[in-house]
C-alpha positions as CSV (number, residue, x, y, z in Angstrom):
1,X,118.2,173.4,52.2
2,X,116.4,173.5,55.2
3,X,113.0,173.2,53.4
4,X,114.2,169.6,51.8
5,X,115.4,168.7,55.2
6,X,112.1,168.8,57.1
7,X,110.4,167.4,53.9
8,X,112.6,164.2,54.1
9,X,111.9,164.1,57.8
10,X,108.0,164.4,57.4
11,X,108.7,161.9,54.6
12,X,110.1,159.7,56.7
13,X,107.4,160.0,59.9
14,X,104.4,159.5,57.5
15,X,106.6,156.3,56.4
16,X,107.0,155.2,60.4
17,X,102.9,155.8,60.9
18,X,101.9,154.1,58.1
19,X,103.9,151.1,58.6
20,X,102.7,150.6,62.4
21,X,99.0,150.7,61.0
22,X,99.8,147.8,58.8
23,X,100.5,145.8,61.8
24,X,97.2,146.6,64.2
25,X,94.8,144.4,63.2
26,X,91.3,146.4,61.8
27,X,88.0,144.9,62.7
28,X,86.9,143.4,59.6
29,X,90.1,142.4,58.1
30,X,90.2,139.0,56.6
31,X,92.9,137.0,57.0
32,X,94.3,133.3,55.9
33,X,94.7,130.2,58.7
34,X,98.0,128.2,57.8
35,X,99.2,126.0,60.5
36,X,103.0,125.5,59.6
37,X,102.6,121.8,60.9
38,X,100.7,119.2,61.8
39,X,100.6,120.0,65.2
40,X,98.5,122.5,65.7
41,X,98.6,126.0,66.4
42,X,100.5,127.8,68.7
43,X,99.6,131.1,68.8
44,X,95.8,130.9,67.8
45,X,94.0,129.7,71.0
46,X,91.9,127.2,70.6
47,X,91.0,124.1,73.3
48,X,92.4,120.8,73.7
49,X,91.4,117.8,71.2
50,X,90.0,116.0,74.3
51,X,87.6,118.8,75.5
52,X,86.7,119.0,71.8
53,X,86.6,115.5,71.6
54,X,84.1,115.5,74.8
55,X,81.9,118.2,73.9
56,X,80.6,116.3,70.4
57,X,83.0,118.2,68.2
58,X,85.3,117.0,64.9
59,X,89.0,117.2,65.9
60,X,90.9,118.0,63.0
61,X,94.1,120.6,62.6
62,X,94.4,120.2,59.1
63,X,90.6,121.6,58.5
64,X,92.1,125.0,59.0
65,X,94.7,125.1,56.4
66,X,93.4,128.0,53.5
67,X,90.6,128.6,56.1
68,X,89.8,132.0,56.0
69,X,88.6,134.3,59.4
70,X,87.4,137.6,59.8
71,X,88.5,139.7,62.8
72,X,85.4,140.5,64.8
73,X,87.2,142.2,68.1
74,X,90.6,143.2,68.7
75,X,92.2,144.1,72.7
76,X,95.4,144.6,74.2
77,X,96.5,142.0,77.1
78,X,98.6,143.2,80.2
79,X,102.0,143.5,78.1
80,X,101.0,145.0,74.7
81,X,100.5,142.7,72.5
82,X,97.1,142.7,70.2
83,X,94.8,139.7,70.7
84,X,91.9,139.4,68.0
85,X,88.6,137.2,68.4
86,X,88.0,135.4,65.2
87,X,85.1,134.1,63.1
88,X,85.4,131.9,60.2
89,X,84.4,133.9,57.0
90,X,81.8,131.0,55.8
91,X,79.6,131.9,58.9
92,X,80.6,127.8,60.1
93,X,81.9,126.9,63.4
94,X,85.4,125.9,64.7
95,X,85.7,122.1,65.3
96,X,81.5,122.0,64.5
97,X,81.4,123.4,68.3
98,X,83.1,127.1,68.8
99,X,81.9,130.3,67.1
100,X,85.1,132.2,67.6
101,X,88.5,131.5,68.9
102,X,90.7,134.3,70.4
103,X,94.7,134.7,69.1
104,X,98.0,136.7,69.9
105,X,98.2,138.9,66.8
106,X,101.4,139.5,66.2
107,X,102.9,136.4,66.9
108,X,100.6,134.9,64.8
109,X,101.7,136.7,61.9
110,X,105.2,136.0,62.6
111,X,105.0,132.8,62.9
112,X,102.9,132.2,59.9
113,X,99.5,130.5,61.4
114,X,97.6,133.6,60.1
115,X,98.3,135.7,56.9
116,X,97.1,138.6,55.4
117,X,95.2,138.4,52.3
């Protein structure tokens, strides 16, 4: 009896582990863009339309819908949460002007503007 109990409870912590991996984001990883609206983004950073606008670049939110981005650096802010730096996978540049953007992780999973593939 006891043998079965500690199996169910290493069962159970390998279960725990492996579901909080799936949620750190791995260098690497591709994931989808899907802005929810036509708004913007909320949770993936990227500059006004004006400075955009100003610096020569194309601004367009609804470019980045099925766009897919490859996370290049991941780093934890001040309260916990995992921001990521992000490349688009074609090699091309955000807005014909930015290289990478940064965004909040998790909260852009939750809300939907990034999914994994």
């Amino acid at each position: 009896m006891r043998n079965i109990v500690l199996s169910l409870i290493a069962l159970m912590a390998c279960t725990a582990l492996q579901a909080q991996n799936m949620e750190e984001p791995q260098v690497g990883e591709v994931l989808l863009m899907s802005s929810q609206d036509g708004n913007g983004f909320d949770h993936v950073h990227f500059p006004k339309l004006n400075f955009i606008m100003k610096r020569g670049g194309v601004g367009n939110w609804t470019n980045f819908r099925g766009t897919k981005v490859v996370v290049k650096e991941q780093y934890p802010d001040s309260e916990g949460s995992k921001f990521v730096v992000l490349e688009r996978a074609d090699g091309r540049k955000f807005f014909k002007l930015l290289p990478s953007v940064t965004a909040s992780f998790n909260k852009a999973l939750a809300s939907g503007e990034l999914k994994r593939i």
